[in-house]
C-alpha positions as a Python dict, from the first residue, in 0.01 Angstrom:
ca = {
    (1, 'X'): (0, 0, 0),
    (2, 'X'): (-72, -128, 352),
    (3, 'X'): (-384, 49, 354),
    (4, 'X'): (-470, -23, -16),
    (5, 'X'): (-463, 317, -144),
    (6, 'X'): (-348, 449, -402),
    (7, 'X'): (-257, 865, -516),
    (8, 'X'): (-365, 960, -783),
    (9, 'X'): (-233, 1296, -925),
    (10, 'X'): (-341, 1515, -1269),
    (11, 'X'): (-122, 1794, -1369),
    (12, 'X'): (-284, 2045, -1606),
    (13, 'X'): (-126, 2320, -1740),
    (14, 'X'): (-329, 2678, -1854),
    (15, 'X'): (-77, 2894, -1967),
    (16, 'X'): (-206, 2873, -2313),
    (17, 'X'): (-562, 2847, -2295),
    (18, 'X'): (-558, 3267, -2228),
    (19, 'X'): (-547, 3216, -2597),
    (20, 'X'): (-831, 2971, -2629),
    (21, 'X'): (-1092, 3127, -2330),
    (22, 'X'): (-1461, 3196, -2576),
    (23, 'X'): (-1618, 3475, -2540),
    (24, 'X'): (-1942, 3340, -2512),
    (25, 'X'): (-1852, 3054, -2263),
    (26, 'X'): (-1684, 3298, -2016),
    (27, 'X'): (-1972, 3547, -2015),
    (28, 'X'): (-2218, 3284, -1915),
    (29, 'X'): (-2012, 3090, -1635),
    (30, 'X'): (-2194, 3013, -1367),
    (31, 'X'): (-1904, 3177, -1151),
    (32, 'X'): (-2033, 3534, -1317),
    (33, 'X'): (-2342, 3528, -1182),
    (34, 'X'): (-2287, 3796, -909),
    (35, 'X'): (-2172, 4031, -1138),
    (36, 'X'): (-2392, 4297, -1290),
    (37, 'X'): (-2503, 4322, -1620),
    (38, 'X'): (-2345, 4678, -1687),
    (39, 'X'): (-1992, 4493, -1602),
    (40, 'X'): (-2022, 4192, -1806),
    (41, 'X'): (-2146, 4412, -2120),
    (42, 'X'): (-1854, 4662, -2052),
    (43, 'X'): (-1607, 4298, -1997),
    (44, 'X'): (-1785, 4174, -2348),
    (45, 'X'): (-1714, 4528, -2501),
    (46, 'X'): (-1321, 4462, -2370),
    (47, 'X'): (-1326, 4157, -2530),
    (48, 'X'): (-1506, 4186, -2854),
    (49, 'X'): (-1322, 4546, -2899),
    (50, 'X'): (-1055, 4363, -3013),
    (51, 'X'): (-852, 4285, -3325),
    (52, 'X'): (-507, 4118, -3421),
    (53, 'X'): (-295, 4133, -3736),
    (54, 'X'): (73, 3960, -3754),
    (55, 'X'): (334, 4144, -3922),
    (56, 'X'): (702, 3990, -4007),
    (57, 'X'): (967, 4242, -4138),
    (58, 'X'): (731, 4441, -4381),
    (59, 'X'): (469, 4217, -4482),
    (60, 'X'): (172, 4236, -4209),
    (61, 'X'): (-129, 4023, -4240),
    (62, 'X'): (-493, 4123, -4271),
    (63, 'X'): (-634, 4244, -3974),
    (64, 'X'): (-895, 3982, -3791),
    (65, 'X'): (-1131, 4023, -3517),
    (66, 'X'): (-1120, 3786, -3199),
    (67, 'X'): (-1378, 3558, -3085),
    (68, 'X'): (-1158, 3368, -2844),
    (69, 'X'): (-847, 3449, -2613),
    (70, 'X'): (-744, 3695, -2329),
    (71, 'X'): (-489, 3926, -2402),
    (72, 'X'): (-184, 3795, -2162),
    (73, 'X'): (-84, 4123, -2011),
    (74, 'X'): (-412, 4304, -2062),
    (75, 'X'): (-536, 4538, -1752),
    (76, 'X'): (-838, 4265, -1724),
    (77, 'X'): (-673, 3949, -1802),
    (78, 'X'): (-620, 3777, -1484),
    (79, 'X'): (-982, 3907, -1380),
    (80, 'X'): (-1134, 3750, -1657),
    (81, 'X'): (-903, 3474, -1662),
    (82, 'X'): (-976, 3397, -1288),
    (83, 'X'): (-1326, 3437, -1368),
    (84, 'X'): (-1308, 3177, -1639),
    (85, 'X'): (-1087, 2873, -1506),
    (86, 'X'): (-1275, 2917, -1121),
    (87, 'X'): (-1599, 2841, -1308),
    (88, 'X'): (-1459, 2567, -1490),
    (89, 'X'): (-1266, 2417, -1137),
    (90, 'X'): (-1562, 2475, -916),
    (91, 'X'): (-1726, 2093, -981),
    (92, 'X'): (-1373, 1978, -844),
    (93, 'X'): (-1391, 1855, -491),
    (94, 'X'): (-1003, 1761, -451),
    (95, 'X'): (-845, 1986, -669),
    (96, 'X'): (-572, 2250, -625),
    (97, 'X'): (-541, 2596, -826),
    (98, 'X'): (-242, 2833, -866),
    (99, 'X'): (-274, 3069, -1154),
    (100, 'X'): (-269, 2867, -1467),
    (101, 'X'): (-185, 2590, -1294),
    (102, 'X'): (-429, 2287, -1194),
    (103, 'X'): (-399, 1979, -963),
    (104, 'X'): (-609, 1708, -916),
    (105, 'X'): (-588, 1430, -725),
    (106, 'X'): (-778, 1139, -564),
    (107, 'X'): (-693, 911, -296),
    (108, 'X'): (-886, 584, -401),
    (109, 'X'): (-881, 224, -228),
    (110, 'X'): (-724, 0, -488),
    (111, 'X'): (-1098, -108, -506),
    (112, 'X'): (-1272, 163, -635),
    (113, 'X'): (-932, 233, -862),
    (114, 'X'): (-1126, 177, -1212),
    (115, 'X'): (-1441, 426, -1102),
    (116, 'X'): (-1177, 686, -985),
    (117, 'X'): (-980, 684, -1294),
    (118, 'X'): (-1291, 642, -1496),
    (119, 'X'): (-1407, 955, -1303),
    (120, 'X'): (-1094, 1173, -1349),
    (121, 'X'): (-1119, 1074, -1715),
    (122, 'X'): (-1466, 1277, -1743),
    (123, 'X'): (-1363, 1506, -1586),
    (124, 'X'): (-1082, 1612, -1816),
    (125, 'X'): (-1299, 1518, -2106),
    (126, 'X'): (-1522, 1825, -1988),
    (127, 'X'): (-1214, 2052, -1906),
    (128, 'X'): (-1096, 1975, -2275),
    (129, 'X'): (-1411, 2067, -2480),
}
Protein backbone atom coordinates (compact mmCIF):
# COMPACT_ATOMS: atom_id res chain seq x y z
CA UNK A 1 0.00 0.00 0.00
CA UNK A 2 2.94 2.38 -0.50
CA UNK A 3 1.24 3.93 -3.25
CA UNK A 4 -2.27 3.79 -1.64
CA UNK A 5 -3.89 1.54 -4.00
CA UNK A 6 -5.82 -0.90 -3.71
CA UNK A 7 -7.05 -4.14 -6.42
CA UNK A 8 -10.02 -4.65 -6.68
CA UNK A 9 -11.18 -7.90 -8.46
CA UNK A 10 -15.03 -9.30 -9.47
CA UNK A 11 -15.32 -12.81 -10.57
CA UNK A 12 -18.54 -13.60 -12.47
CA UNK A 13 -19.41 -16.72 -13.66
CA UNK A 14 -21.91 -17.34 -17.06
CA UNK A 15 -22.07 -20.82 -17.45
CA UNK A 16 -25.65 -20.81 -16.53
CA UNK A 17 -27.09 -17.81 -17.81
CA UNK A 18 -27.15 -19.81 -21.57
CA UNK A 19 -30.24 -20.83 -19.76
CA UNK A 20 -31.45 -17.41 -18.72
CA UNK A 21 -30.29 -15.19 -22.17
CA UNK A 22 -34.24 -13.44 -23.35
CA UNK A 23 -35.10 -13.53 -26.45
CA UNK A 24 -36.14 -10.17 -26.73
CA UNK A 25 -33.09 -8.59 -24.87
CA UNK A 26 -30.55 -10.38 -27.14
CA UNK A 27 -32.26 -9.40 -30.40
CA UNK A 28 -32.12 -5.77 -29.54
CA UNK A 29 -28.41 -5.47 -28.10
CA UNK A 30 -26.80 -2.77 -29.17
CA UNK A 31 -23.82 -5.21 -30.16
CA UNK A 32 -26.43 -6.59 -33.07
CA UNK A 33 -26.67 -3.68 -34.76
CA UNK A 34 -24.45 -4.61 -37.78
CA UNK A 35 -26.29 -7.49 -38.45
CA UNK A 36 -29.04 -7.63 -41.02
CA UNK A 37 -32.48 -7.95 -40.48
CA UNK A 38 -32.90 -11.27 -42.59
CA UNK A 39 -30.23 -12.82 -39.92
CA UNK A 40 -31.68 -11.68 -36.77
CA UNK A 41 -35.34 -12.86 -37.98
CA UNK A 42 -33.79 -16.25 -39.14
CA UNK A 43 -31.60 -16.13 -35.29
CA UNK A 44 -35.29 -15.22 -33.70
CA UNK A 45 -36.86 -18.12 -35.83
CA UNK A 46 -33.78 -20.45 -34.16
CA UNK A 47 -34.73 -19.35 -31.03
CA UNK A 48 -38.44 -19.13 -30.83
CA UNK A 49 -38.54 -22.60 -32.95
CA UNK A 50 -38.02 -24.13 -29.92
CA UNK A 51 -39.69 -26.33 -27.31
CA UNK A 52 -38.67 -28.51 -24.17
CA UNK A 53 -40.47 -31.28 -22.30
CA UNK A 54 -38.64 -33.35 -19.29
CA UNK A 55 -39.19 -36.91 -19.18
CA UNK A 56 -38.00 -39.30 -16.09
CA UNK A 57 -38.31 -43.13 -16.66
CA UNK A 58 -41.84 -43.09 -18.40
CA UNK A 59 -43.58 -40.18 -17.20
CA UNK A 60 -42.59 -37.04 -19.55
CA UNK A 61 -43.92 -33.66 -18.86
CA UNK A 62 -46.03 -31.41 -21.06
CA UNK A 63 -44.27 -29.96 -23.72
CA UNK A 64 -43.48 -25.94 -23.24
CA UNK A 65 -42.24 -23.40 -25.54
CA UNK A 66 -39.04 -21.22 -24.66
CA UNK A 67 -38.88 -17.62 -24.20
CA UNK A 68 -35.45 -17.59 -22.60
CA UNK A 69 -32.13 -19.72 -22.86
CA UNK A 70 -29.56 -20.90 -25.55
CA UNK A 71 -29.38 -24.35 -26.19
CA UNK A 72 -25.68 -25.29 -24.74
CA UNK A 73 -24.41 -27.30 -27.64
CA UNK A 74 -26.66 -25.81 -30.29
CA UNK A 75 -24.88 -25.05 -33.89
CA UNK A 76 -25.61 -21.15 -32.91
CA UNK A 77 -25.04 -21.06 -29.31
CA UNK A 78 -21.75 -19.55 -28.81
CA UNK A 79 -22.71 -17.03 -31.74
CA UNK A 80 -25.59 -15.91 -30.03
CA UNK A 81 -24.13 -16.32 -26.76
CA UNK A 82 -21.08 -14.13 -27.77
CA UNK A 83 -23.46 -11.83 -29.22
CA UNK A 84 -25.33 -11.50 -25.98
CA UNK A 85 -22.67 -11.24 -23.02
CA UNK A 86 -20.25 -8.73 -25.55
CA UNK A 87 -23.26 -6.38 -25.53
CA UNK A 88 -23.77 -6.66 -22.01
CA UNK A 89 -19.56 -6.25 -21.26
CA UNK A 90 -19.09 -3.50 -23.75
CA UNK A 91 -19.82 -0.43 -20.97
CA UNK A 92 -16.81 -2.18 -19.06
CA UNK A 93 -13.62 -0.25 -19.39
CA UNK A 94 -11.33 -2.70 -17.19
CA UNK A 95 -12.85 -5.82 -17.64
CA UNK A 96 -11.63 -9.21 -18.93
CA UNK A 97 -13.78 -11.90 -20.97
CA UNK A 98 -13.12 -15.62 -21.61
CA UNK A 99 -16.15 -17.53 -22.68
CA UNK A 100 -18.54 -17.54 -19.82
CA UNK A 101 -16.21 -16.21 -17.78
CA UNK A 102 -15.99 -12.38 -16.59
CA UNK A 103 -13.35 -10.27 -14.72
CA UNK A 104 -13.49 -7.04 -13.46
CA UNK A 105 -11.28 -5.14 -11.74
CA UNK A 106 -10.30 -1.60 -10.64
CA UNK A 107 -7.22 -0.22 -9.37
CA UNK A 108 -8.51 2.66 -7.01
CA UNK A 109 -6.41 5.06 -4.60
CA UNK A 110 -7.60 4.13 -1.14
CA UNK A 111 -9.32 7.60 -1.67
CA UNK A 112 -11.67 7.14 -4.18
CA UNK A 113 -12.20 3.36 -2.57
CA UNK A 114 -16.06 4.05 -1.61
CA UNK A 115 -16.94 5.60 -5.37
CA UNK A 116 -15.11 2.54 -6.92
CA UNK A 117 -16.90 -0.02 -4.98
CA UNK A 118 -20.03 2.01 -5.14
CA UNK A 119 -19.37 1.92 -8.95
CA UNK A 120 -18.67 -1.83 -9.35
CA UNK A 121 -21.82 -2.31 -7.29
CA UNK A 122 -23.99 -0.71 -10.28
CA UNK A 123 -22.50 -2.21 -12.36
CA UNK A 124 -23.38 -5.72 -11.29
CA UNK A 125 -26.77 -4.46 -10.31
CA UNK A 126 -27.25 -3.92 -14.22
CA UNK A 127 -25.46 -7.27 -15.18
CA UNK A 128 -28.02 -9.00 -12.72
CA UNK A 129 -31.41 -7.64 -14.02
Amino acid sequence: MENKRVIILVLIDFSNEFNAVDHDLLLACPANANVSSSAMQWFLSYLRGSRQAICMDQNCSNWCWLNAGISQGGILSSVLFSMFINSVTSRFTSSYLYTDDLQLYQYPTTDSLADTIAALNRDLTQISQ
